[in-house]
N, C-alpha and C positions, 0 to 999 in steps of 0.2 A: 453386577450392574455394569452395561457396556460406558465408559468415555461418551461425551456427546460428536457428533460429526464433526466438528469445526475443529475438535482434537485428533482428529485420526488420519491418516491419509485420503479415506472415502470423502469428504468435506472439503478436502484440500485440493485447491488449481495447481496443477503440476509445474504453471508457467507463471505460478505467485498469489498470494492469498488466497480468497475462501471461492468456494465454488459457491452454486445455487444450493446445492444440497447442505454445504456449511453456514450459508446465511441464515437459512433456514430453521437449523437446530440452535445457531445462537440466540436467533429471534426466542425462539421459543427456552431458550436460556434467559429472556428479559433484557436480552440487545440489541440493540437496532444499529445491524451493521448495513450498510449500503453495496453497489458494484461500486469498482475504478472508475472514475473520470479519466479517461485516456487522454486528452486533448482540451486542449481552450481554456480559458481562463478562469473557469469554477473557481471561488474561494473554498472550497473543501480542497480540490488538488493544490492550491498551494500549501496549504494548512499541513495537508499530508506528505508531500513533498517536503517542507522544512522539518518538521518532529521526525519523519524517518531518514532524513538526511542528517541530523544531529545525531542519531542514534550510535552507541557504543555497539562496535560489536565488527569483526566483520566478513567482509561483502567477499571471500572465498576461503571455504575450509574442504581441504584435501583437494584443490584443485578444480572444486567443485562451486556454484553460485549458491551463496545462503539463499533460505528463504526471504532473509532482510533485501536481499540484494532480485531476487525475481518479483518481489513486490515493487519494490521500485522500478523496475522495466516495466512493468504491469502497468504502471502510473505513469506513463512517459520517460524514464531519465535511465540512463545507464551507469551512474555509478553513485555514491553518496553526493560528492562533490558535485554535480552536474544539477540533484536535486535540490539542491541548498539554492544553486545559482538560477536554478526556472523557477523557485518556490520566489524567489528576492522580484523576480522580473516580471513574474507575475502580480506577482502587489501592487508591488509600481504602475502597471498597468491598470490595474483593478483601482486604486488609488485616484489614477487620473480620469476615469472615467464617472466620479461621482462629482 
């Protein structure tokens, strides 16, 4: 029994999370994963932004960008720290606009 897509390389965006093909098979794994918000003030991207901004782990091993670290590019931000701080400025905005 093959791994579903969203486990495998084939599933996987080279340039951070799931590709169309890995959404796909997680869906049909019973998730409902969505694309990146690249920009603007979505409260899913801050949301995302903050929990993979706290996240343990990190952001280059052998020299190389984790996956933690190309999803967050993926999302707007270039490193843990940068997402914490658009995820914060984001609210705040999203905040005063209600």
């Amino acid at each position: 029994m093959k791994t579903p897509a969203y486990a495998r390389k084939e599933g996987q965006n080279p340039k951070g999370g799931l590709n169309a093909k890995g959404r796909a098979a997680a869906k049909a794994a019973g998730m409902n994963l969505k694309p990146p918000v690249k920009s603007g003030d979505n409260p899913r991207r801050a949301s995302f932004l903050a929990r993979m901004g706290g996240n343990a782990g990190p952001e280059y091993k052998d020299g190389e960008p984790t996956r933690l670290l190309l999803s967050l590019r993926a999302w707007g931000a270039s490193s843990k720290a940068e997402a914490k701080e658009k995820a914060r400025k984001i609210s705040a905005r999203n905040k005063g606009k209600r």
